[in-house]
ZAKOL-873959 format. One line per 5 residues: number of its first residue (from 1); their letters; for each residue z, x, y of N, C-alpha, C, O. Coordinates in nm, 3 decimals, always signed. Example, Ala and Ser with C-alpha at 12.3 -4.5 7.8 and 13.67 -1.06 7.14 Angstrom:
1) as) +0.780:+1.319:-0.569:+0.780:+1.230:-0.450:+0.780:+1.320:-0.330:+0.846:+1.424:-0.332 | +0.708:+1.285:-0.225:+0.714:+1.367:-0.106:+0.787:+1.290:+0.003:+0.804:+1.341:+0.114
This chain:
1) xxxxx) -4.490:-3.725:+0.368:-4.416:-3.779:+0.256:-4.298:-3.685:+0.229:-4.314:-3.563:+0.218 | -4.190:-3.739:+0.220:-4.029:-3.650:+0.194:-4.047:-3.557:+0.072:-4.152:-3.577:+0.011 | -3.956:-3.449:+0.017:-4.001:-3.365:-0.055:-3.958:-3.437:-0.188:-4.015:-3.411:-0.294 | -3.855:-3.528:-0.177:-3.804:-3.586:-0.285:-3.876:-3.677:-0.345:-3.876:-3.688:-0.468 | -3.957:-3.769:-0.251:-4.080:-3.832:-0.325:-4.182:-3.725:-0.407:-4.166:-3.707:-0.527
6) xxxxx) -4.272:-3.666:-0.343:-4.343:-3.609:-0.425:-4.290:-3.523:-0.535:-4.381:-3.482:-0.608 | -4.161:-3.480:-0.570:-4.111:-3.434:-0.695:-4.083:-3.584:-0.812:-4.092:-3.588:-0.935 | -4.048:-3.687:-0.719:-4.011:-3.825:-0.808:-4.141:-3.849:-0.877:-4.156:-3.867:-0.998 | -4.228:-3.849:-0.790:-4.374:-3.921:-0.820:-4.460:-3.849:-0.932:-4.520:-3.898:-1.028 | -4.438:-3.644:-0.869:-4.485:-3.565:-0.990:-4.477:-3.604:-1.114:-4.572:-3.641:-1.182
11) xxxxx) -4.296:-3.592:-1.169:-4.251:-3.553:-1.250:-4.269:-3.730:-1.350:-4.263:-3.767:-1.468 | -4.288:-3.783:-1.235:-4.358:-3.954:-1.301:-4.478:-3.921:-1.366:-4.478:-3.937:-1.488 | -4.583:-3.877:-1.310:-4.680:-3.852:-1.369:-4.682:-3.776:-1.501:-4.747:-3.809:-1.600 | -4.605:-3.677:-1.490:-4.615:-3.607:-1.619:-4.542:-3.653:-1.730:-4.570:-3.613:-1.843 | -4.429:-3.753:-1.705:-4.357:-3.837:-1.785:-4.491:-3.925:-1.842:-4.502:-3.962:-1.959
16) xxxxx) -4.579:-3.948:-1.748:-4.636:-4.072:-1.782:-4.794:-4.039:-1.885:-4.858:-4.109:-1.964 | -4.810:-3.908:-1.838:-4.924:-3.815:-1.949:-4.865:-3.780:-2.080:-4.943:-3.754:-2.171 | -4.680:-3.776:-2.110:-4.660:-3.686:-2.213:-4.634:-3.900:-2.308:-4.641:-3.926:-2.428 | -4.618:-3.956:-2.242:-4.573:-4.096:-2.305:-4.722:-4.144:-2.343:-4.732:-4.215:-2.443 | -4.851:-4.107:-2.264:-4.940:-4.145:-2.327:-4.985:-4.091:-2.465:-5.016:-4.165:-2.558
21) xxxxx) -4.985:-3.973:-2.471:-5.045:-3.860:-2.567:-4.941:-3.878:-2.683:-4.949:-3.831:-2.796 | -4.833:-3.964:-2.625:-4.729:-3.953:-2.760:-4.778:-4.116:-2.827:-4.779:-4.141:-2.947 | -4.812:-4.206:-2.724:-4.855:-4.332:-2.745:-5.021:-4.312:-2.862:-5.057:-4.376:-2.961 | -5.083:-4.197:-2.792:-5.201:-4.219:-2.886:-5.179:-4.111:-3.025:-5.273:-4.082:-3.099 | -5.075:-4.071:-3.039:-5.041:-3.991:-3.132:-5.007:-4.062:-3.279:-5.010:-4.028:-3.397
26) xxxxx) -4.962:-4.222:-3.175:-4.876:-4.319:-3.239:-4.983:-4.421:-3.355:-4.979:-4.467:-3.469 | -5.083:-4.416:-3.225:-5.230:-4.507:-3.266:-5.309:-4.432:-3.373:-5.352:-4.480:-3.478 | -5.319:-4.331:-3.338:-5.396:-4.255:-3.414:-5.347:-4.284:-3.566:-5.416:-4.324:-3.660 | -5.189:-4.247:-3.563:-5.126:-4.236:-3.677:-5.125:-4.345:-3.760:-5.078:-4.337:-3.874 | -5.179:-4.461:-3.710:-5.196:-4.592:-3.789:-5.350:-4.610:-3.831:-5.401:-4.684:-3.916
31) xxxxx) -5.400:-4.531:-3.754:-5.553:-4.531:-3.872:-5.612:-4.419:-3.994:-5.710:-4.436:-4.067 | -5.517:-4.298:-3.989:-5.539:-4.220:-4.028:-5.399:-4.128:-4.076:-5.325:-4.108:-3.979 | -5.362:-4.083:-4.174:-5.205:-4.029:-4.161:-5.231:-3.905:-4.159:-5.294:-3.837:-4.240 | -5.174:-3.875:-4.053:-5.134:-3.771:-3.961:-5.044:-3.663:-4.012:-5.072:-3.551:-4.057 | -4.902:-3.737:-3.991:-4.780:-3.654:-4.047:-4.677:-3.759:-4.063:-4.665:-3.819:-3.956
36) xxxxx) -4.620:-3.792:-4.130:-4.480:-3.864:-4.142:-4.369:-3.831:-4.004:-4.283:-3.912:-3.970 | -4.383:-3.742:-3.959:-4.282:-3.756:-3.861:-4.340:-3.835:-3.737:-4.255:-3.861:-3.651 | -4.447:-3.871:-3.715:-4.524:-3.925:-3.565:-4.432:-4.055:-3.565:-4.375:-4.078:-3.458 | -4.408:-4.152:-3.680:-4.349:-4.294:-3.629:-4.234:-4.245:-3.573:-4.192:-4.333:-3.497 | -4.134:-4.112:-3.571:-4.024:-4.095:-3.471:-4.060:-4.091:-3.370:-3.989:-4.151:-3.289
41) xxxxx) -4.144:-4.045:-3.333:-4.197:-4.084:-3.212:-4.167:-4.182:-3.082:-4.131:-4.171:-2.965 | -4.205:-4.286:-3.175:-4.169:-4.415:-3.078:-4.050:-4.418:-2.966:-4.075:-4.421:-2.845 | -3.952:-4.417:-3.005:-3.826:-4.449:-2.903:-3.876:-4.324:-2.819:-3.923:-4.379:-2.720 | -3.892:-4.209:-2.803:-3.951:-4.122:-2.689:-4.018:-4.147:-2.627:-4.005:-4.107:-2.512 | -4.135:-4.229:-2.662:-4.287:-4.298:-2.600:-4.204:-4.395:-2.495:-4.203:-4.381:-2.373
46) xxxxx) -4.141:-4.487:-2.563:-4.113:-4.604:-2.488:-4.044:-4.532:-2.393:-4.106:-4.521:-2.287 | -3.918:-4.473:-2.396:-3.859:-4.378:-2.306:-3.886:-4.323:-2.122:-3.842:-4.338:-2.008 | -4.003:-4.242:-2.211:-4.112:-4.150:-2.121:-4.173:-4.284:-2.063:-4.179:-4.267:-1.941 | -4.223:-4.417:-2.096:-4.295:-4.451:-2.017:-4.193:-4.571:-1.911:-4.214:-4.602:-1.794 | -4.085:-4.617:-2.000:-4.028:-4.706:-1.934:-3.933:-4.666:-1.776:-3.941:-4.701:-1.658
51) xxxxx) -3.838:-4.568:-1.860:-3.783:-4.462:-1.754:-3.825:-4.376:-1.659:-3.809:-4.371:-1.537 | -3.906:-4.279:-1.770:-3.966:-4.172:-1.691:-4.119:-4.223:-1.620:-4.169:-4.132:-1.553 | -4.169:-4.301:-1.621:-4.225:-4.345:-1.541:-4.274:-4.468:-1.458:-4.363:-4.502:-1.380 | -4.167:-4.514:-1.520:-4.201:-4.669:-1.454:-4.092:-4.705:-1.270:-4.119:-4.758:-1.162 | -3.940:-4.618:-1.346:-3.828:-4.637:-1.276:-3.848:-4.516:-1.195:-3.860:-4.528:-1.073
56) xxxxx) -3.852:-4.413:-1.245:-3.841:-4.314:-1.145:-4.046:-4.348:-0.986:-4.064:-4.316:-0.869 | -4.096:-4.389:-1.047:-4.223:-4.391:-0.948:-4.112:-4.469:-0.882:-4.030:-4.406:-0.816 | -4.101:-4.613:-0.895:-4.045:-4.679:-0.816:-3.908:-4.644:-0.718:-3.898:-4.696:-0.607 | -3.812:-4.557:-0.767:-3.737:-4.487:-0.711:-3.810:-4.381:-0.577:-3.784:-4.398:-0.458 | -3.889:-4.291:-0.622:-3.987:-4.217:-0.541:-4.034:-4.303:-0.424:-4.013:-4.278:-0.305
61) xxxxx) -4.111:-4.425:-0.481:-4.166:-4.473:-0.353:-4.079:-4.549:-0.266:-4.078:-4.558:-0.143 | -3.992:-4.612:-0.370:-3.808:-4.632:-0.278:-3.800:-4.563:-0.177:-3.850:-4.614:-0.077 | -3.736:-4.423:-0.160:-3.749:-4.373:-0.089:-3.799:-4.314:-0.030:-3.732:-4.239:+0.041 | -3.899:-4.311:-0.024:-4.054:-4.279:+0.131:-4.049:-4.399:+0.182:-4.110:-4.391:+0.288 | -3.999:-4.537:+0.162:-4.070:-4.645:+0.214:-3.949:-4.749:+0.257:-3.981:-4.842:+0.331
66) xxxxx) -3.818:-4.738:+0.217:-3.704:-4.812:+0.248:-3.722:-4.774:+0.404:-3.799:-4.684:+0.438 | -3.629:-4.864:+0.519:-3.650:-4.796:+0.677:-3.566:-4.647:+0.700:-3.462:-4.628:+0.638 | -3.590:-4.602:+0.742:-3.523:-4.496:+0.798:-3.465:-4.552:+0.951:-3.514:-4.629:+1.033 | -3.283:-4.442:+0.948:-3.232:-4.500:+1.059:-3.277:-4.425:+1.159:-3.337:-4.318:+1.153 | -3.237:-4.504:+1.275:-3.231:-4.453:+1.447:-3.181:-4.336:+1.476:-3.228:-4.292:+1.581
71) xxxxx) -3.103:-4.266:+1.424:-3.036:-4.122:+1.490:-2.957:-4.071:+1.352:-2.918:-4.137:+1.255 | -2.951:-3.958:+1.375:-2.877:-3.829:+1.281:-3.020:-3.845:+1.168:-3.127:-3.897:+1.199 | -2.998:-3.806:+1.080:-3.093:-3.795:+0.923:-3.168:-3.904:+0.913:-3.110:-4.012:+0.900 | -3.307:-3.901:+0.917:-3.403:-4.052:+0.884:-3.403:-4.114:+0.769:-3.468:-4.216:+0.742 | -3.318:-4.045:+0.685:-3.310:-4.106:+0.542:-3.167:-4.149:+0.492:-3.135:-4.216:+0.394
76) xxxxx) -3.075:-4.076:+0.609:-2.924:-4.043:+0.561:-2.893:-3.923:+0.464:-2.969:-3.826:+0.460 | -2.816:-3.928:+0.410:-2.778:-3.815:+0.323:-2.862:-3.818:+0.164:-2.857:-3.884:+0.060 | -2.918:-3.734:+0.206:-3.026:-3.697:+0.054:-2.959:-3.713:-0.125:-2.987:-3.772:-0.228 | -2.858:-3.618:-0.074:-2.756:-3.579:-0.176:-2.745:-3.664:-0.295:-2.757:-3.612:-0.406 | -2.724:-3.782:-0.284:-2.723:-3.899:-0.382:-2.843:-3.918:-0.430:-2.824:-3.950:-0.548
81) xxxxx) -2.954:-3.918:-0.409:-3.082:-3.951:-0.449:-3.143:-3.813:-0.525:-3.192:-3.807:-0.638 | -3.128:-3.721:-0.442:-3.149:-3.558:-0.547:-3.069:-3.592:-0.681:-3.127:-3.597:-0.790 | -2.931:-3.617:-0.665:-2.844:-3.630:-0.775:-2.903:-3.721:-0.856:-2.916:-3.671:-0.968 | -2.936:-3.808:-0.851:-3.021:-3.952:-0.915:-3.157:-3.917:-0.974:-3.193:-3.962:-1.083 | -3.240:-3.824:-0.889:-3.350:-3.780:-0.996:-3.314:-3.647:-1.074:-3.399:-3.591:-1.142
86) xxxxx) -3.201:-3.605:-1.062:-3.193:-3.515:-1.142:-3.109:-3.561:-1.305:-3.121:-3.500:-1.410 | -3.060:-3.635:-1.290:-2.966:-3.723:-1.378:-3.024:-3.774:-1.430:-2.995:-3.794:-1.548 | -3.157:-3.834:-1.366:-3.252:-3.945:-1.434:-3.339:-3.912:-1.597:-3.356:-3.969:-1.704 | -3.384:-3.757:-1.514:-3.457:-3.688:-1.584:-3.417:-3.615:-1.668:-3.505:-3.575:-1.744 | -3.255:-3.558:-1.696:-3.204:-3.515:-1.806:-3.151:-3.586:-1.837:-3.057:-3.530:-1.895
91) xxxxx) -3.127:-3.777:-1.848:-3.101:-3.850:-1.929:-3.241:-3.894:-1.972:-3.207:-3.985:-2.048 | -3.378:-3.894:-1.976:-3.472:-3.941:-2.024:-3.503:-3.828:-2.084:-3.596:-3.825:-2.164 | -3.466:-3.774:-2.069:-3.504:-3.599:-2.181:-3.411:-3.631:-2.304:-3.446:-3.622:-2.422 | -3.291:-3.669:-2.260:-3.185:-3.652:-2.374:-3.245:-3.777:-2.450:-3.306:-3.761:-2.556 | -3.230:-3.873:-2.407:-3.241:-4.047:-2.527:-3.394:-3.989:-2.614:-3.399:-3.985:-2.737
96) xxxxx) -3.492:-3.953:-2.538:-3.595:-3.913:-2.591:-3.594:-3.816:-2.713:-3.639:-3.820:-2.827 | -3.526:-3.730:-2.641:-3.516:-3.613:-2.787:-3.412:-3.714:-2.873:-3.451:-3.761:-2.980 | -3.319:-3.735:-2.836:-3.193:-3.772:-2.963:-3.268:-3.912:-3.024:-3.229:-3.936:-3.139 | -3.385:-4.027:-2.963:-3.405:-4.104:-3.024:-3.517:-4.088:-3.117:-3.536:-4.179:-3.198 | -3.620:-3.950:-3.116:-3.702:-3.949:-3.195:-3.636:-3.818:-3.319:-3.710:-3.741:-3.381
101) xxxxx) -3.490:-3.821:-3.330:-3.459:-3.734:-3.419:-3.453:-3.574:-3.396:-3.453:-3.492:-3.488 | -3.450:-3.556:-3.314:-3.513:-3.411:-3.287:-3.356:-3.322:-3.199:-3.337:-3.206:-3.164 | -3.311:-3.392:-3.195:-3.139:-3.343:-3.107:-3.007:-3.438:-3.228:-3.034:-3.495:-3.334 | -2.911:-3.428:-3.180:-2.789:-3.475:-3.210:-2.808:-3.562:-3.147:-2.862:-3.561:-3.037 | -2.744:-3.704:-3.238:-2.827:-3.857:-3.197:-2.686:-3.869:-3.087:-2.710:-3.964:-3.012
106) xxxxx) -2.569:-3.815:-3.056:-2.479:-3.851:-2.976:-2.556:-3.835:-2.862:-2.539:-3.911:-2.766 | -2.646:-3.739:-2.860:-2.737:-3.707:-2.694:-2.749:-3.825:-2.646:-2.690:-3.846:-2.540 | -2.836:-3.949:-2.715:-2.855:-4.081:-2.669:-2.801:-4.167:-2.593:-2.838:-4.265:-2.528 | -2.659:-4.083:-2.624:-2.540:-4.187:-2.598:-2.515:-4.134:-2.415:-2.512:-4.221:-2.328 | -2.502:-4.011:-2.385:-2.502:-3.900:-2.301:-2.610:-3.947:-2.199:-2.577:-3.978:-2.084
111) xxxxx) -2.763:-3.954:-2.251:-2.833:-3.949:-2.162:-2.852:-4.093:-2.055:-2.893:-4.102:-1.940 | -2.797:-4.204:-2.162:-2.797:-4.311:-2.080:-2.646:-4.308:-2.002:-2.648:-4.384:-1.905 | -2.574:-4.271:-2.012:-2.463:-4.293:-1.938:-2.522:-4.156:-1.824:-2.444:-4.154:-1.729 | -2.621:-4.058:-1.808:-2.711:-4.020:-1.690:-2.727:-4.073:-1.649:-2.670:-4.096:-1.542 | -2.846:-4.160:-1.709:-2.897:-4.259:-1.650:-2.868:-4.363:-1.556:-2.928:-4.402:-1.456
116) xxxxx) -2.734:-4.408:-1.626:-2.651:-4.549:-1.518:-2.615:-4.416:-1.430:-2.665:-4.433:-1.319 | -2.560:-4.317:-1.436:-2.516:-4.245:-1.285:-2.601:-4.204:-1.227:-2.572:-4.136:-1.128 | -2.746:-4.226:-1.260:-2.809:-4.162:-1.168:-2.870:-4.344:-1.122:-2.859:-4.356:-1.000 | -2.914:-4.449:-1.174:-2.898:-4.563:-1.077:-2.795:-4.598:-0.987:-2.807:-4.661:-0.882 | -2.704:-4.559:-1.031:-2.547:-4.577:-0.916:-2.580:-4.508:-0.791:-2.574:-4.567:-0.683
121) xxxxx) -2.611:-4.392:-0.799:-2.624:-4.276:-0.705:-2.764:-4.298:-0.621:-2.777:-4.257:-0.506 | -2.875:-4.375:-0.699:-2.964:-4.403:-0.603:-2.923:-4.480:-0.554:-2.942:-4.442:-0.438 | -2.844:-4.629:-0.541:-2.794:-4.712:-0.510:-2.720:-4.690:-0.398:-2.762:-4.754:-0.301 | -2.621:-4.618:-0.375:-2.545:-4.564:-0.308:-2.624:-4.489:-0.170:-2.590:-4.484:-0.052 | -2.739:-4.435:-0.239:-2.801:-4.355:-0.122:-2.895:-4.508:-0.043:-2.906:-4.534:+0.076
126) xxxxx) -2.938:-4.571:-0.140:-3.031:-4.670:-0.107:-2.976:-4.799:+0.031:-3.028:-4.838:+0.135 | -2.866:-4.827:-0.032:-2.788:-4.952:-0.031:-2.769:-4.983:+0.146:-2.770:-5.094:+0.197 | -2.747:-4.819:+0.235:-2.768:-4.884:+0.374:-2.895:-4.853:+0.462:-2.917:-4.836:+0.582 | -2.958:-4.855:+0.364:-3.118:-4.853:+0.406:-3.187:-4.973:+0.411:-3.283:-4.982:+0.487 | -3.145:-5.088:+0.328:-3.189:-5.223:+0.243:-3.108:-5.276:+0.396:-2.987:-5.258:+0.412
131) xxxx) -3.209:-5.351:+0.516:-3.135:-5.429:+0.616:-3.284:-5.544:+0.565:-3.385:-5.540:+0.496 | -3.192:-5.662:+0.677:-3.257:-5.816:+0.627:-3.400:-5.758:+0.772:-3.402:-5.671:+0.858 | -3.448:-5.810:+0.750:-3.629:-5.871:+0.825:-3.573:-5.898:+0.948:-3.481:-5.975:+0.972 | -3.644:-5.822:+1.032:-3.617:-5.838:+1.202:-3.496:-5.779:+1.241:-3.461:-5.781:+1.360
């Protein structure tokens, strides 16, 4: 498995442990009051689980599993796809913090415009990998 998958897939997982624990933080907080700040929460939860682990797994297994070409690099040039999970993940850091209050809410604005550059950039790496059947 490429080194870039298993960092995609990791860092999925742990997106996807910190979105749970924030999810039952959420539950909890509706049977019992907790603290007034837990309903900020939310937009991070959704965040962590939509982004950080829904898109990036699928990105990860994207690339272990798109074809690899015939000669020079089996994947092509990495570069775009490193760039893409790195973008990914400090725009799901940023919307997260700036949407549960906890940063300068402009971050929000910042981390998704990561975000679209880091789908562009997987795209780019992806795009001559994607050939038709046969």
């Amino acid at each position: 498995m490429p080194r870039l998958t298993i960092w995609m897939v990791r860092t999925a997982l742990i997106h996807l442990a910190i979105g749970f624990t924030l999810g039952a933080l959420l539950l909890a907080q509706r049977g019992m009051a907790l603290s007034t700040m837990i309903p900020r929460l939310r937009p991070a939860h959704v965040e962590l689980l939509l982004l950080g682990w829904t898109v990036q797994l699928a990105m990860g297994v994207a690339f272990w599993i798109l074809p690899r070409f015939r000669s020079g690099a089996e994947r092509g040039d990495e570069r775009p796809a490193w760039l893409a999970y790195g973008l990914l993940n400090a725009g799901v850091v940023s919307v997260a913090l700036g949407g549960a209050g906890f940063a300068w809410a402009g971050l929000q604005f910042w981390g998704r415009c990561a975000e679209a550059v880091a789908a562009g950039a997987f795209a780019v790496h992806a795009w001559p990998r994607v050939k038709p059947f046969g």
